[in-house]
N, C-alpha and C positions, 0 to 999 in steps of 0.2 A: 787515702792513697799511701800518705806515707806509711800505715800500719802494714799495708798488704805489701811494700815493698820491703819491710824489716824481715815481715813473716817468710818472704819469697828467699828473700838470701840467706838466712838462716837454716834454710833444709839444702839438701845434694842438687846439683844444677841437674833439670828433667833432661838435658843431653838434644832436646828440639822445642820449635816455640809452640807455644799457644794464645790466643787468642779470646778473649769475652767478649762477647756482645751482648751487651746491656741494654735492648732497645735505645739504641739511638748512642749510648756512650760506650768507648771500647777501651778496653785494658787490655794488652800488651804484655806476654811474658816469653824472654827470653833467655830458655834454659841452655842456650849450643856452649858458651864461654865455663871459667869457674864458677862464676856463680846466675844466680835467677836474677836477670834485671827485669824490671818493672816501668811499664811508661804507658801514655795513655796513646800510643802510635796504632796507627791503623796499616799497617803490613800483612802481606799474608804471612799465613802462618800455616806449620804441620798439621795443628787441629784448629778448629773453630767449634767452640761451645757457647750457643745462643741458649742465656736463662734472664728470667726476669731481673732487677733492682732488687726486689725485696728478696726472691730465692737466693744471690749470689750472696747478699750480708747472710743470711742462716746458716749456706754452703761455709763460710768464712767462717764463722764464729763456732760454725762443730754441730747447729742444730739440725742441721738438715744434712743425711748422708748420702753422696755423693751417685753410689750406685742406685737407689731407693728413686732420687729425683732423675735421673734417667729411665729407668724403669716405669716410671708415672707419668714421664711427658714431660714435666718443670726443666730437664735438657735435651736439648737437642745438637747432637755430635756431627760434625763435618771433616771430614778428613782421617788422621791417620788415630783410631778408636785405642793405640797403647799409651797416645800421649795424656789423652783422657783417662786412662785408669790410673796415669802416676799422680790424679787430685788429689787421691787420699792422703800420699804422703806430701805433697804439697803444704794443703794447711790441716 
């Protein structure tokens, strides 16, 4: 957690929140202020993107690219589909 929250505030705040749902656990990002905060809050959000545990650490670490795993199924996007394309610049 703590990594994805260094990672989140380090890049441009995405300007709305998102959402992961990690089977059963949710991470929380909220880009509206200066910068991305990070929590494990369950609020709605602009977008919601349901991916597995094991897809989100690949998504995170660069292995797995972001459009690729939507395109195959591994995401599924709810809500507002630009906040979802600002992943890439995310991590």
């Amino acid at each position: 957690m703590e990594e994805i929250q260094q990672k989140a505030a380090s890049k441009p705040a995405i300007g709305k929140t998102l959402k992961f749902n990690l089977g059963g656990q949710i991470l929380f990002i909220d880009g509206t202020g200066a910068t991305n905060q990070v929590s494990k809050d369950d609020k709605v959000a602009d977008c919601t993107i349901s991916i597995s545990q094991e897809d989100f650490i690949k998504l995170f670490s660069g292995k797995l690219n972001p459009m690729m795993a939507f395109m195959s199924g591994k995401i599924k996007v709810d809500g507002d589909m630009s906040v979802a394309m600002k992943l890439q610049t995310l991590f």
